[in-house]
C-alpha positions as CSV (number, residue, x, y, z in Angstrom):
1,X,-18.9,33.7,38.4
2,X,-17.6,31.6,35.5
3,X,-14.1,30.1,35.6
4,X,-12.0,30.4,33.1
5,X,-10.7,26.5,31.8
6,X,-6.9,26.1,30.9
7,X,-7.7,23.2,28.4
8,X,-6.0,23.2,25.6
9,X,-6.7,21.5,22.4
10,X,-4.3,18.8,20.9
11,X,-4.0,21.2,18.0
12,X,-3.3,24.5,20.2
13,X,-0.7,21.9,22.8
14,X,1.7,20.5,19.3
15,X,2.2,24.7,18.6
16,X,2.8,26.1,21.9
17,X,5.4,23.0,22.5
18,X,7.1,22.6,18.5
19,X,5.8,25.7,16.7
20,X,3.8,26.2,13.8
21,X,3.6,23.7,10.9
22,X,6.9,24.4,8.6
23,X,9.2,25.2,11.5
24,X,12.1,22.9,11.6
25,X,11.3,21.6,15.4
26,X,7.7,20.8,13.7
27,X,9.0,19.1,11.7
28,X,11.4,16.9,13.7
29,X,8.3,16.6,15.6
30,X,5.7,15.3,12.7
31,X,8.8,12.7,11.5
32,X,8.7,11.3,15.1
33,X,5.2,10.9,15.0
34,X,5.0,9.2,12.1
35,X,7.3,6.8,13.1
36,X,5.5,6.4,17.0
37,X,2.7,5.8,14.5
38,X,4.1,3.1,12.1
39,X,5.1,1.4,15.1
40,X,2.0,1.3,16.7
41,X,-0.4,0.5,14.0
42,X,1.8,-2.5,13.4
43,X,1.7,-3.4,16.6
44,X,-2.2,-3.2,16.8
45,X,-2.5,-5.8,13.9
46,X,-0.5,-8.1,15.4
47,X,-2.6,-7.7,18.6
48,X,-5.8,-8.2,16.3
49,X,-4.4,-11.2,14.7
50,X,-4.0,-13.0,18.2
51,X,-0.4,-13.5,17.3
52,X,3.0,-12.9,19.8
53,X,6.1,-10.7,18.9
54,X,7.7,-14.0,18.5
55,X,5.2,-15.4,16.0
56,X,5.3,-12.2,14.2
57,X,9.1,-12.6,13.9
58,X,9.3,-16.1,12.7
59,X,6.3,-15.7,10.1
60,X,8.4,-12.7,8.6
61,X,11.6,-14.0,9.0
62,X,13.2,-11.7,11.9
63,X,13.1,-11.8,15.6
64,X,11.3,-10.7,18.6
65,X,14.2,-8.1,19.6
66,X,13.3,-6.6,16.2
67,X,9.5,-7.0,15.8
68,X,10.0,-5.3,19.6
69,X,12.1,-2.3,18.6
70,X,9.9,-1.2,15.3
71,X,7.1,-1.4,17.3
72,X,8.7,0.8,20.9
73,X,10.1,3.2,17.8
74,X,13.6,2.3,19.0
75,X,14.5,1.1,15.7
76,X,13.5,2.5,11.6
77,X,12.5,0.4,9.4
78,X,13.0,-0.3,5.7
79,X,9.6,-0.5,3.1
80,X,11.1,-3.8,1.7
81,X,10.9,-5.1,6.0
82,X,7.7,-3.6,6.5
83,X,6.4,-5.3,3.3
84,X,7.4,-8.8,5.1
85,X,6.0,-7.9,8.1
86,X,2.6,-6.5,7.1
87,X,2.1,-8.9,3.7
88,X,4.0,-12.5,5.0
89,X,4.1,-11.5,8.5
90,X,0.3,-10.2,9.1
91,X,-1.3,-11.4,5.7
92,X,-2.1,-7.8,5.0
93,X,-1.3,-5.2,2.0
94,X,0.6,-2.2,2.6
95,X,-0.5,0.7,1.1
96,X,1.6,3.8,0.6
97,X,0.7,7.3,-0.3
98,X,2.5,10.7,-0.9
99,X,1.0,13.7,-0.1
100,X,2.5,16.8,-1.8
């Protein structure tokens, strides 16, 4: 006899938990993500850089505290601060995109 798996995709876990794509609590959900996400990705170039919270701080002219809370999502950040921290702080180029 076969048993029946209660996996559940990524996909199918997101709807049953914040509704469809649209719905208000998606939404709130997606923005939150988005942000989790920012924070993270900058947090992983710093990590690929070799560099410390600290060393990201002074380079871009903030602090650890800071560089701490964008990337635990604690905190929102402005484009022109990201700019600093990806371009001076990281010697990156941020991109941005809208998607309509």
């Amino acid at each position: 006899m076969k048993q029946q798996s209660n996996l559940k995709s990524l996909d199918q876990f997101v709807e049953e938990q914040y509704g469809k794509k649209g719905t208000s609590n998606r939404d709130k959900f997606e923005k939150g993500y988005e942000a989790f996400k920012l924070g993270f990705l900058i947090q992983q170039a710093r990590l690929e850089k070799g560099m410390t919270q600290e060393e990201l701080a002074e380079k871009c002219g903030t602090n650890k505290g800071y560089i701490s809370k964008i990337e635990n999502n604690i905190k929102e950040i402005r484009i022109s601060t990201l700019q600093k921290i990806v371009e001076l702080g990281l010697g990156g180029h941020l991109e941005l995109s809208i998607k309509l």
